[in-house]
C-alpha positions as CSV (number, residue, x, y, z in Angstrom):
1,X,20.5,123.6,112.4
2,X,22.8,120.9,112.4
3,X,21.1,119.9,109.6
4,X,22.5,122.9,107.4
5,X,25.7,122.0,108.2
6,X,25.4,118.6,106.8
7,X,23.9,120.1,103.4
8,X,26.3,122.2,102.9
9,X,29.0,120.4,103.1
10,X,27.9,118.4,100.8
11,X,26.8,120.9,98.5
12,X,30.4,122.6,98.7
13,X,31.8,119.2,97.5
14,X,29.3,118.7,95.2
15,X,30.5,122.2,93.8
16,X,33.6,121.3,94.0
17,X,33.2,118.6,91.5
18,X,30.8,120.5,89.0
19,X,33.8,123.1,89.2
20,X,37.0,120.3,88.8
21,X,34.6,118.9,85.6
22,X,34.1,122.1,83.9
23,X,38.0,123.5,84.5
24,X,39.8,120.0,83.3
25,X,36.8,118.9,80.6
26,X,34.5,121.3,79.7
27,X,36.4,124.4,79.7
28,X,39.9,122.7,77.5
29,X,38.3,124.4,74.3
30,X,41.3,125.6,71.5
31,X,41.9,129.1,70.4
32,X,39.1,131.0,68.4
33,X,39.9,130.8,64.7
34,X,40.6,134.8,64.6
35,X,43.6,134.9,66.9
36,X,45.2,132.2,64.7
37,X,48.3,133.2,63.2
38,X,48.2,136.5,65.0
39,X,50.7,137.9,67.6
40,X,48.2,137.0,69.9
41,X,48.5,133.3,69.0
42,X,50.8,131.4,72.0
43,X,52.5,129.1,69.5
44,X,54.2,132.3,68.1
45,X,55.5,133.4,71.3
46,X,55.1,130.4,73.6
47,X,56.9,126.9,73.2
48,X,54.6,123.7,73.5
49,X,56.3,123.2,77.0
50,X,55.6,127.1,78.2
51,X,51.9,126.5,76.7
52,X,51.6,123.3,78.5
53,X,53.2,124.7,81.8
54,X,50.6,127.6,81.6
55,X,47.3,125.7,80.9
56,X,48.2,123.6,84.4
57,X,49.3,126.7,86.5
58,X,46.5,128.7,85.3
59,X,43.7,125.6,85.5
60,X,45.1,125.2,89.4
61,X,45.1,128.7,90.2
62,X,41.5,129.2,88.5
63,X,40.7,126.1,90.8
64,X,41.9,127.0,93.9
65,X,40.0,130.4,93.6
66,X,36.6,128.9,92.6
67,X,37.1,126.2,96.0
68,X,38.2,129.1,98.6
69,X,35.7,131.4,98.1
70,X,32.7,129.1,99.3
71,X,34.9,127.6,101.4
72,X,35.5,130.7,103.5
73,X,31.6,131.1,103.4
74,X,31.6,127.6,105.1
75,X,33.5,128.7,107.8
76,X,31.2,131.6,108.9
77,X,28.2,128.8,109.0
78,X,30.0,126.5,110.6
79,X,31.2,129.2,113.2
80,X,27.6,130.4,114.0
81,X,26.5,126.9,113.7
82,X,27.9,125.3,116.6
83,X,28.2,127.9,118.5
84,X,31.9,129.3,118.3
85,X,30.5,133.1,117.7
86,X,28.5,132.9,120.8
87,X,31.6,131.4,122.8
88,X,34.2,133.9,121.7
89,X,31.6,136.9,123.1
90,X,31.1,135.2,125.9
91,X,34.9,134.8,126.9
92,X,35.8,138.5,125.2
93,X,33.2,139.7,127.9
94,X,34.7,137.6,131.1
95,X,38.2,139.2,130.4
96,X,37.4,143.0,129.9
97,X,34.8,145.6,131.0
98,X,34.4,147.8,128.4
99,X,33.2,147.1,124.8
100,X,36.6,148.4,122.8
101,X,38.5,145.9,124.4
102,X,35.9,143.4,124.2
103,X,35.7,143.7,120.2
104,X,39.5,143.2,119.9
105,X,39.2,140.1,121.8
106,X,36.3,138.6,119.8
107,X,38.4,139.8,117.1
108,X,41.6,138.4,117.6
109,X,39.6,134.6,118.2
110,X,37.5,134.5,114.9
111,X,40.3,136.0,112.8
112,X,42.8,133.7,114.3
113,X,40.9,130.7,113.8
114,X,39.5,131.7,110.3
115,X,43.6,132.5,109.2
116,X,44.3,129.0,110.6
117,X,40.9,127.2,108.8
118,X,42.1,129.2,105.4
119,X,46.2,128.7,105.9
120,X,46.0,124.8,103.6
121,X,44.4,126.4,100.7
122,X,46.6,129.5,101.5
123,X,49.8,127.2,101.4
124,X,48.7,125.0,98.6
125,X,48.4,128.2,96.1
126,X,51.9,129.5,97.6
127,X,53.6,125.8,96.4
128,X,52.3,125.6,92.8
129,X,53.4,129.0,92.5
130,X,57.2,127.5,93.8
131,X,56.5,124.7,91.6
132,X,56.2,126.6,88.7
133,X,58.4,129.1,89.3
134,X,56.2,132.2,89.4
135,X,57.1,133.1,93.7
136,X,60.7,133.7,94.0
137,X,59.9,133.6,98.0
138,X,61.2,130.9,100.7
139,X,58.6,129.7,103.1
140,X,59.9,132.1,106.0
141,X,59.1,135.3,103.4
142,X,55.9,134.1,102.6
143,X,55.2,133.4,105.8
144,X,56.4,136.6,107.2
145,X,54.1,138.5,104.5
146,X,50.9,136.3,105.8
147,X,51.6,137.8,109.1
148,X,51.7,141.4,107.9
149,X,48.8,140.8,105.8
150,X,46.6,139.2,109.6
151,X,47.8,141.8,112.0
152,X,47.2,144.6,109.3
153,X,43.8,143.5,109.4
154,X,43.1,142.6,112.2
155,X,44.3,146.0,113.5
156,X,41.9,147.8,110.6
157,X,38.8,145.4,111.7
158,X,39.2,146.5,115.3
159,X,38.0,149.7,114.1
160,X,35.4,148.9,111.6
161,X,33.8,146.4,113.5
162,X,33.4,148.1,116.7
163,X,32.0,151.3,115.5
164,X,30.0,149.4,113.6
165,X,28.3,147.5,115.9
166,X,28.4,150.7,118.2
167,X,26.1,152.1,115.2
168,X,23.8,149.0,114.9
169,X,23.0,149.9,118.9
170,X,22.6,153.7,118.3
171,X,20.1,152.9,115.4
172,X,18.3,150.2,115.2
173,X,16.9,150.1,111.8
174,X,19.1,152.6,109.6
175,X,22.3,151.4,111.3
176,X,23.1,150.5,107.2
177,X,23.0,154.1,106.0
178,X,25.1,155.4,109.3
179,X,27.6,152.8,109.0
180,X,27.7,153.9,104.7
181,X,28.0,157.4,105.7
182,X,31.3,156.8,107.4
183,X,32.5,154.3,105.2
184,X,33.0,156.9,102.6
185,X,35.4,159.2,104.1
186,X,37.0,156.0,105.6
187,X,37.1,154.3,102.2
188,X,39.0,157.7,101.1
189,X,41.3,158.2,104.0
190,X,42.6,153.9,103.5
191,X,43.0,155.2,99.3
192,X,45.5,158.1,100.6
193,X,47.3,156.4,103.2
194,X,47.6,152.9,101.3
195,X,50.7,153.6,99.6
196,X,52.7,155.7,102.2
197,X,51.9,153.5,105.0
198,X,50.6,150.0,103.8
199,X,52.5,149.2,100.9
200,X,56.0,150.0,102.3
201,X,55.3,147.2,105.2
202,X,55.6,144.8,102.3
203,X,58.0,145.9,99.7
204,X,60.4,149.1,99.3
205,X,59.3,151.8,97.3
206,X,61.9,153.8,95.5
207,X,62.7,156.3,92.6
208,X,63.5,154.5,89.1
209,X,67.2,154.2,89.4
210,X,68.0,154.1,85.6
211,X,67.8,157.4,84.9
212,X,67.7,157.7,81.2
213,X,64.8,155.6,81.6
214,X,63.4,157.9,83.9
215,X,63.8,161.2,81.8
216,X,62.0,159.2,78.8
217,X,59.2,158.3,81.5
218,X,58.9,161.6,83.0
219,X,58.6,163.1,78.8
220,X,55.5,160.5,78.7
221,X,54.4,162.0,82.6
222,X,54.7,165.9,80.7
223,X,52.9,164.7,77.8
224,X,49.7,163.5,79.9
225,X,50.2,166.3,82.7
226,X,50.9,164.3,85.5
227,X,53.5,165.1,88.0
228,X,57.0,163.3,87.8
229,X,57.0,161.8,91.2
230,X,54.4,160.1,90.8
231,X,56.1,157.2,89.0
232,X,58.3,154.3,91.5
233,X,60.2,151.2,91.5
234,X,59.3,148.5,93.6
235,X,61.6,145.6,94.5
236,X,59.2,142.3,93.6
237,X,61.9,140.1,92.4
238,X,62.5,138.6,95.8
239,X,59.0,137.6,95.8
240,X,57.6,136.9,92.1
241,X,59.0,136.1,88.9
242,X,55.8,138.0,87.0
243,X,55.9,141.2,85.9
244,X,53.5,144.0,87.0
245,X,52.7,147.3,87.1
246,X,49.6,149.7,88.7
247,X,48.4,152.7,90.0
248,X,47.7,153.2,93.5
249,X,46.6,156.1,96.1
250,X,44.7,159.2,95.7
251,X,45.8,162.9,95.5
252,X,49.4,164.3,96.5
253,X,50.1,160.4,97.6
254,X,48.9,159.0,94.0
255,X,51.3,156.3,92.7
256,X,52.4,155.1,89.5
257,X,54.3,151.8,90.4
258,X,56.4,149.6,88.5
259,X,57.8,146.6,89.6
260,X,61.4,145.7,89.3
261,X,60.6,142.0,87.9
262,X,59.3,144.6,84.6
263,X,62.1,146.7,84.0
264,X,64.5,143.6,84.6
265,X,62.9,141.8,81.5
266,X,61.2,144.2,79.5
267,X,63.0,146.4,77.3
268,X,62.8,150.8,77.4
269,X,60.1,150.5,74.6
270,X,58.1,148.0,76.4
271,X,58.3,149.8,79.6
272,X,57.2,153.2,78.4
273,X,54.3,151.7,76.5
274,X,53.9,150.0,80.2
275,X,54.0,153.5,81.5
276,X,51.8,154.9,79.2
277,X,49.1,152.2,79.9
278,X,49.1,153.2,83.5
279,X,49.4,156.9,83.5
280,X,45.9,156.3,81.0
281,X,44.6,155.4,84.5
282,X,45.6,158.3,86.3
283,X,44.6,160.9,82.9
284,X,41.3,159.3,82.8
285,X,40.4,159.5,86.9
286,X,40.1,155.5,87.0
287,X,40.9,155.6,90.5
288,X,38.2,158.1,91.0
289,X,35.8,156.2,88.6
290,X,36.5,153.3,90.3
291,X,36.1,154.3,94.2
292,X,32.8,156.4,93.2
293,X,31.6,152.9,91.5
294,X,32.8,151.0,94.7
295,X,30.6,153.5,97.1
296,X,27.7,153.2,95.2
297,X,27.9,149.1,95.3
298,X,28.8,149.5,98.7
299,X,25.2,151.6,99.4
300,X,23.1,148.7,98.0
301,X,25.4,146.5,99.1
302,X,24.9,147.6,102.8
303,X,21.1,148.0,102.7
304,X,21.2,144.1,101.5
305,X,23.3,143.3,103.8
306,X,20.9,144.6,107.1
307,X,17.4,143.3,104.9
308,X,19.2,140.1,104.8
309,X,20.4,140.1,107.7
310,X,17.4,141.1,110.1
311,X,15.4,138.1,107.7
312,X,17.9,135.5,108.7
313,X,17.5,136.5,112.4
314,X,13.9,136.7,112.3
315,X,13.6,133.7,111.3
316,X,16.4,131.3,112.4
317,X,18.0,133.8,115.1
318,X,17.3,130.5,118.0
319,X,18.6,128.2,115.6
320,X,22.4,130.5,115.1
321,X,22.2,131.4,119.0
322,X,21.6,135.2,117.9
323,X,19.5,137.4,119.7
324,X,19.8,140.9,118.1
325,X,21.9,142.0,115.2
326,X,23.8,144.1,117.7
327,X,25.5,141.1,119.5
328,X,29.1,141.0,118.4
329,X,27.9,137.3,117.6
330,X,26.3,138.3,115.0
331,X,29.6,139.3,113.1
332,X,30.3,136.0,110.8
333,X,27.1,136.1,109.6
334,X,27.7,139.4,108.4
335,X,30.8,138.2,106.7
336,X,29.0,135.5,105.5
337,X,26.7,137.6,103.9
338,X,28.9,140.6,102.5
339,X,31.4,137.6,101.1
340,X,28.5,136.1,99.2
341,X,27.3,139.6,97.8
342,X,30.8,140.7,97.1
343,X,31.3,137.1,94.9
344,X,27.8,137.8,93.3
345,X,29.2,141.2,91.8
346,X,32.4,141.0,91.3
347,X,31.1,140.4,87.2
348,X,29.8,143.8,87.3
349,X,33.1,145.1,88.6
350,X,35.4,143.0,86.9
351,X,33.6,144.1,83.5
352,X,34.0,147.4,84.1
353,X,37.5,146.7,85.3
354,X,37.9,145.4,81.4
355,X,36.8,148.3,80.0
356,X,38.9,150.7,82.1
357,X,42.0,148.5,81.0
358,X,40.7,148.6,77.6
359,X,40.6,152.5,77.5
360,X,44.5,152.6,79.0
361,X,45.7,150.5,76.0
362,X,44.0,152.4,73.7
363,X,45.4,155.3,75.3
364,X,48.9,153.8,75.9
365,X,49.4,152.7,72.0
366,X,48.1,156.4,71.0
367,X,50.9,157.9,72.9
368,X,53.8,155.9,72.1
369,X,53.1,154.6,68.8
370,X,54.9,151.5,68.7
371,X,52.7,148.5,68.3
372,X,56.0,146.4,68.4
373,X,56.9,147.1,71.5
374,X,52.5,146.8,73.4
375,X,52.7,143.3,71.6
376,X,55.9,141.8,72.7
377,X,55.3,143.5,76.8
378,X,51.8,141.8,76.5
379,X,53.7,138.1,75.2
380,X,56.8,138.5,78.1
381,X,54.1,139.5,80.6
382,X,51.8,136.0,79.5
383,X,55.2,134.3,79.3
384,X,56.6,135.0,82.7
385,X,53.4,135.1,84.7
386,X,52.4,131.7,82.7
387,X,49.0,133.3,82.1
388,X,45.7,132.0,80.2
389,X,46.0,133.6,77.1
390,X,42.1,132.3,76.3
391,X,40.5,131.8,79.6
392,X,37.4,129.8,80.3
393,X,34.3,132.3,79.9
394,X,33.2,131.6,84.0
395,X,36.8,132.1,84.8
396,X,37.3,135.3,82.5
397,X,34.1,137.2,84.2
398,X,34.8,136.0,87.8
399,X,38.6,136.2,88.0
400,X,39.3,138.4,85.5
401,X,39.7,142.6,85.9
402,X,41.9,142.7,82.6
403,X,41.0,141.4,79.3
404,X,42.7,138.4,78.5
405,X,45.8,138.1,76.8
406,X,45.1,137.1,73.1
407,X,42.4,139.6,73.1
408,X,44.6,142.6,74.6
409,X,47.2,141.9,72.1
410,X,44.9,141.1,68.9
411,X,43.2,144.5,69.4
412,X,46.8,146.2,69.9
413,X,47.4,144.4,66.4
414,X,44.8,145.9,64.9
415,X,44.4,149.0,66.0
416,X,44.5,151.7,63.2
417,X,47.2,154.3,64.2
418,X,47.2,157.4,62.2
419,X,49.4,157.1,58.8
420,X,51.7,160.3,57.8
421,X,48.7,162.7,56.7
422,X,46.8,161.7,60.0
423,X,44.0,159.6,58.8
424,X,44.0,156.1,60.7
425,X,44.5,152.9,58.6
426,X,45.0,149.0,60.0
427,X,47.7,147.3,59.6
428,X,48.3,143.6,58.3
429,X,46.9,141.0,60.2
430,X,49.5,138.4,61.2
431,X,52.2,141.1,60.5
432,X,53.6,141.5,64.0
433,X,53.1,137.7,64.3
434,X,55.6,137.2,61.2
435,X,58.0,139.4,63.0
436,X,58.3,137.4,66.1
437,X,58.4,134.4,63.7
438,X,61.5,135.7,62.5
């Protein structure tokens, strides 16, 4: 078993390398012929030091992603393989009596050491995004933030990990289908709660404070039927320089969210078309589209996960010192394996991700008419977050839930609004482009 150690670390290296070739060689292609000269060309809105300062940032980020995510599935292996699973039950056993307590012990061991394994990449993301200015946060912030985010989930796996393991006793063979049927309401309840108990451990969450900006926003909110508290401010700028926007929550505790970062450098034009993109989510049940989506992965996605599972165990169970699936042991191979399915399908999501976003600019530019002010919030939001207007094509369908930038704003270009007697005509290519020239 040792053995599989060996080969995969050299395999993860080896990826490494195919990965560092294709980012800083293969992947340095220019900008398709049809986005030049348009708005959504970066020499229009972009200096050759922003463009420069972009390709880097964005190339390290893209790196850093493709690295950690087989890197945290090398963890899990090495955990089961020499025998760190089966230690960390063993002592969670010799301290407490009863399984609860037991869980949270095993628990608290794998997730500390697996925060600890994944802090260097952690930190290493954290300084290139001090380097190039994009985190606004001191080390102590950030750090602080890392906490929340390991005790939040450690507190949430607690739960999810011991009645799930209480369900792979109770039944033996459809343990998958239990453990499904109560991740749906669960998946629910964390949707409602999320913003009115999660979010505000980070950041605080507050009515717009502009107010004229407000009563324009809360005329968009009437237009699309949506209630008018359902639109916040949230105070980013002491952690990031980027701008953003989202919706979040489900129900009475849905949330229309913008971040102060956006209304700092975007002006009211920009920020209602903003507005208009994201209340396109909440007219067109995204957030319902998209959990409904998420269950039905997460159906298959369980079923896999026990086939897969009970195979490996059959077959190499002596080999990673497990027994029976039941054994809290067991636990990073689970990981393991959800991890690797989760990575495998995140182009399915992310593409229907694309379209959803491409539906809410459609809908956003329909409502507010001003093409003007779409293209220059899409160019300040690629200019402050330093963001890959053309991204490599493995980066755009792994990484990518958006569509990317000089697509966003081409179509937004050339997207026929209605003329005075209604019927829909394109405007000038390039003519938004000369504007900006100017």
């Amino acid at each position: 078993m040792k053995r599989w150690a060996v080969y995969a670390l050299l395999g993860y290296g080896l990826f490494a390398l195919a990965i560092y070739y294709y980012l800083y060689g293969l992947a340095s292609g220019g900008l398709p012929e049809i986005y030049k000269g348009t708005s959504a060309d970066p020499s229009v809105f972009l200096s050759g030091a922003e463009q420069a300062l972009a390709q880097k940032y964005s190339t390290i980020k893209n790196f850093l992603f493709f690295i950690s995510v087989p890197f945290e599935w090398l963890v899990y292996l090495f955990i089961l393989v020499f025998g760190l699973s089966r230690k960390f039950e063993e002592w969670s056993k010799g301290t407490v009596r009863f399984s609860f307590g037991q869980t949270a012990i095993y628990l608290f061991y794998l997730s500390f050491l697996t925060f600890l394994l994944a802090f260097p990449l952690q930190y290493i993301s954290y300084h290139y995004s001090r380097v190039y200015k994009i985190s606004a946060q001191t080390f102590p912030q950030w750090m602080k933030n890392e906490l929340i985010d390991f005790w939040v989930s450690y507190v949430i796996m607690i739960v999810l990990v011991f009645v799930l393991y209480a369900l792979m006793k109770r039944f033996k063979k459809k343990w998958w289908l239990a453990a499904w049927t109560l991740f749906v309401p669960f998946t629910i309840f964390m949707m409602y709660v999320q913003p009115v108990v999660i979010d505000p451990l980070y950041n605080d969450f507050y009515p717009l404070k502009d107010k004229k900006l407000e009563a324009k926003i809360l005329t968009l909110a009437d237009q699309a039927n949506i209630p008018a508290d359902h639109v916040y401010e949230v105070n980013k700028s002491q952690e990031t320089n980027a701008l953003n926007a989202y919706v979040t929550g489900i129900g009475e505790n849905a949330r229309i969210v913008l971040w102060d970062t956006t209304l700092n450098k975007l002006d009211d034009d920009e920020v209602l078309f903003v507005m208009a993109h994201e209340m396109a989510h909440y007219v067109k049940k995204h957030i319902y589209i998209g959990i409904g989506s998420y269950l039905v992965l997460a159906f298959f996605g369980f079923w896999l996960a026990a086939k897969w599972m009970e195979k490996l165990v059959r077959k190499h169970g002596e080999e990673l010192q497990i027994q029976e699936l039941s054994q809290l042991r067991s636990l990073p191979l689970l990981l393991l394996v959800l991890s690797m399915m989760v990575f495998a399908s995140s182009p399915f999501s992310n593409a229907i991700s694309r379209f959803e976003e491409k539906q809410a600019d459609a809908y956003a530019i329909e409502m507010t008419q001003n093409k003007e002010a779409a293209i220059s919030a899409f160019q300040k939001l690629a200019r402050e977050g330093l963001s890959e207007v053309k991204p490599p094509w493995l980066v755009k369908i792994f990484r990518y839930s958006h569509p990317a930038m000089a697509e966003r704003i081409y179509t937004i270009e050339t997207y026929p609004l209605p003329d005075k007697q209604g019927k829909k005509i394109e405007e000038n290519r390039g003519v938004s482009a000369q504007k900006n020239r100017n």
